[in-house]
C-alpha positions as CSV (number, residue, x, y, z in Angstrom):
1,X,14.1,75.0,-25.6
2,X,13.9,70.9,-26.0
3,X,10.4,70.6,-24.7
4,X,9.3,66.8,-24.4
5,X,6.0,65.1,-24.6
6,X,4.4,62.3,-22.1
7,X,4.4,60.0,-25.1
8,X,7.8,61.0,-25.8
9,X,9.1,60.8,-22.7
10,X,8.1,56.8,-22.0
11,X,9.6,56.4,-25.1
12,X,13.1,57.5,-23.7
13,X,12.4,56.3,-20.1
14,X,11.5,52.7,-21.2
15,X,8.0,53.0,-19.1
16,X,4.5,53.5,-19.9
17,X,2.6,56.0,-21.1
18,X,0.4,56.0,-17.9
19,X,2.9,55.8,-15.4
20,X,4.8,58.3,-17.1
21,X,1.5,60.5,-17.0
22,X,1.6,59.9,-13.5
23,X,5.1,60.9,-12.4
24,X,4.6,64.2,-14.5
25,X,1.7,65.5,-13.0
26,X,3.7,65.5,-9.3
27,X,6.6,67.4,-10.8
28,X,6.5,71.2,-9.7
29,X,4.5,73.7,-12.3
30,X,8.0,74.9,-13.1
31,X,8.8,71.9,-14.7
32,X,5.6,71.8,-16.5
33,X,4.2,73.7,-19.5
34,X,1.8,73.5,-22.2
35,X,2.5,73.5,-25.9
36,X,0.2,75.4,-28.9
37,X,-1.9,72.3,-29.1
38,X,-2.6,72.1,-25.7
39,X,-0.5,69.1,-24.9
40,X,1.6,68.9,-21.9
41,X,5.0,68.6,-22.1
42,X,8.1,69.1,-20.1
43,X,11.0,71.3,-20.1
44,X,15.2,70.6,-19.9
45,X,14.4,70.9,-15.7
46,X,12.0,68.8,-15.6
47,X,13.6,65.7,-17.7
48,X,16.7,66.4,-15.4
49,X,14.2,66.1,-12.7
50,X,13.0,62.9,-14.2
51,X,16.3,61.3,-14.4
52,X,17.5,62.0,-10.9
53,X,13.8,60.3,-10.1
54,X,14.3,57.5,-12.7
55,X,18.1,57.1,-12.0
56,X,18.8,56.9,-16.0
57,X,20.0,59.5,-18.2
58,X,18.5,60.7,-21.8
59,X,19.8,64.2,-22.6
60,X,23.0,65.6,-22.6
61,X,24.1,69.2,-22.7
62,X,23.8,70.9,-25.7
63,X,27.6,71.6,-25.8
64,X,28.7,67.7,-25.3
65,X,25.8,66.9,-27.9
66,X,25.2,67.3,-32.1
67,X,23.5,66.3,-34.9
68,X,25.7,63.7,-35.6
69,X,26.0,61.9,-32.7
70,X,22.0,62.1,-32.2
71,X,21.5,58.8,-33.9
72,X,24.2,56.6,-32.0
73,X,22.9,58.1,-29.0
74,X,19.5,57.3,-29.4
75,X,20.5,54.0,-30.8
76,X,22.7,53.7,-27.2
77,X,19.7,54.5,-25.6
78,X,17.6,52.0,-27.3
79,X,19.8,49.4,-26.5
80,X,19.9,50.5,-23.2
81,X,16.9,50.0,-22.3
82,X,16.3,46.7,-24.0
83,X,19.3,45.3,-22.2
84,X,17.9,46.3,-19.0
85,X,14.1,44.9,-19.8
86,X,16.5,41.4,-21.0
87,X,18.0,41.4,-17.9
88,X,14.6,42.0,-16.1
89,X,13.5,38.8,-18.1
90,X,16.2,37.0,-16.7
91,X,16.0,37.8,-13.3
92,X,12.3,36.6,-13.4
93,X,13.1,33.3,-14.9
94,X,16.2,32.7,-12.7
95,X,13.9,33.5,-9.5
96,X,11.4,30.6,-11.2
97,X,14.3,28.3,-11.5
98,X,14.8,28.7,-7.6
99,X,11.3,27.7,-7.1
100,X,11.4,24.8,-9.3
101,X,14.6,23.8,-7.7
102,X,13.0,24.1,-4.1
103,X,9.9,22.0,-5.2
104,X,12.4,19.6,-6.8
105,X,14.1,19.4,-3.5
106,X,11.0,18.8,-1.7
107,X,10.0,16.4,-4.0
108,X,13.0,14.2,-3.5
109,X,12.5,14.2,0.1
110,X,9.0,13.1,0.3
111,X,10.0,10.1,-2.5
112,X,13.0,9.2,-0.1
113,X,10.4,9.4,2.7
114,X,8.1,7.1,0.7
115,X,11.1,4.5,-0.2
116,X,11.6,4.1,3.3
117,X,8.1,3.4,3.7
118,X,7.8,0.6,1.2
119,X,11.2,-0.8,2.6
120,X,9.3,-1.0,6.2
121,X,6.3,-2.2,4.7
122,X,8.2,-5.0,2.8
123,X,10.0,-5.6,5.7
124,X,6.9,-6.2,7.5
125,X,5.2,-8.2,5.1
126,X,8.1,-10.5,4.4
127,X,7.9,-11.0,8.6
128,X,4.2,-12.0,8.4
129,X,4.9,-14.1,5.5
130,X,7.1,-15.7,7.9
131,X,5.2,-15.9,11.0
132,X,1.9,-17.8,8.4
133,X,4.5,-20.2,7.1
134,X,5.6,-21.2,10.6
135,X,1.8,-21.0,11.9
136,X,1.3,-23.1,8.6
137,X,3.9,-25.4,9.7
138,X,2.8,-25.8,13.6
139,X,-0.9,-26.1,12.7
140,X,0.4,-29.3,10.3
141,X,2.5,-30.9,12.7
142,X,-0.6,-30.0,15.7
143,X,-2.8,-31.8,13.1
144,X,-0.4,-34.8,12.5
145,X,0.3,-35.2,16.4
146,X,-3.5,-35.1,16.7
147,X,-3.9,-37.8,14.6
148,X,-1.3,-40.3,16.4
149,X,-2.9,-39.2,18.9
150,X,-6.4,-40.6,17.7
151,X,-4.8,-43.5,15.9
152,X,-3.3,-44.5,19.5
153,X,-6.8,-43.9,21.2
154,X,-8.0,-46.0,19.1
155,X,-5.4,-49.0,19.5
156,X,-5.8,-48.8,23.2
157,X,-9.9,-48.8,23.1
158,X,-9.8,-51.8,21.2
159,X,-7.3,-53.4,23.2
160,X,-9.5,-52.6,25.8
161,X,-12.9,-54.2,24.2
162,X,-10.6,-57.2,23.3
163,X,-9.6,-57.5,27.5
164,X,-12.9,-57.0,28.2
165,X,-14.4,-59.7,26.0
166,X,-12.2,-62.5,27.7
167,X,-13.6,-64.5,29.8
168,X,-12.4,-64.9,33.2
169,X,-10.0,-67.6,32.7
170,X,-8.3,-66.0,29.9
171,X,-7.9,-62.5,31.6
172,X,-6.6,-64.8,34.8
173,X,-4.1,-66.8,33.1
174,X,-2.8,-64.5,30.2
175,X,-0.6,-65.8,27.1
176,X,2.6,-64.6,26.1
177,X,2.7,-62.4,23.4
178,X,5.2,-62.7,20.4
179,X,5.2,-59.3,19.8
180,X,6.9,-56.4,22.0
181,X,3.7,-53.9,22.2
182,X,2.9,-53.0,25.5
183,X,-0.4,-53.5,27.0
């Protein structure tokens, strides 16, 4: 009878040697036995048990099996099971290539939400820029118009001392003047 260890059967199973542990000490006593040393090991029923339960097979029947095909099989088996931890590996880092894609795609919407920002804030700048220039541009004219203004206060106040200072007779009877200003 092929009687298989814990250690042994991780080995062929591709798991660990706990879990392994684990799943044999729920299998029914029938499947369970001890060897001479004491160890615990498992019978035929019990591995078939274990591949229903682990979906994978690593025995065949004695009849389909020999000596000679022992070595391809276990090579098979071997491969089998790195294949499948492979493809595990790749599942893993195609599942953290979504992720990195996702926070990619986030990350291009918030800079696309940021360029739009800048746009509106150089939007708004340029239109303050605009609005000093042409308060720049009214407050030089208000001063300039302010200045006339003073220039032609000034004319007329001493226009007015010079009327004042006539006498009489020259306020009565009032020259001609060569010049076209207006009193």
């Amino acid at each position: 009878m092929d009687l298989k260890t814990v250690s042994e059967l991780s080995d062929l199973f591709g798991v660990t040697r706990q879990a392994m542990n684990n799943r044999v000490k729920k299998l029914p006593g029938e499947f369970v036995e001890k060897n001479e040393k004491g160890t615990t090991v498992v019978n035929v029923k019990g591995i078939r048990e274990l591949e229903k339960i682990y979906d994978k097979k690593v025995i065949v029947q004695t009849s389909e099996f020999d000596e000679a095909n022992a070595s391809e099989y276990s090579m098979n088996v071997l491969i089998a099971n790195l294949m499948e931890d492979k493809n595990a590996e790749i599942r893993r880092l195609n599942e953290q290539l979504r992720v990195k894609d996702s926070q990619l795609a986030t990350k291009d919407e918030q800079l696309s939400i940021k360029d739009q920002q800048i746009s509106e804030k150089d939007k708004q700048l340029d239109q303050q820029q605009q609005l000093t220039a042409k308060a720049m541009a009214d407050s030089e004219q208000l001063r300039i118009d302010t200045e006339q203004l003073r220039e032609d206060a000034e004319k007329l106040k001493t226009n007015i001392n010079e009327e004042q200072s006539k006498g009489f007779f020259a306020k009565l009877f009032k020259p001609k003047k060569k010049d076209n200003t207006v009193d």
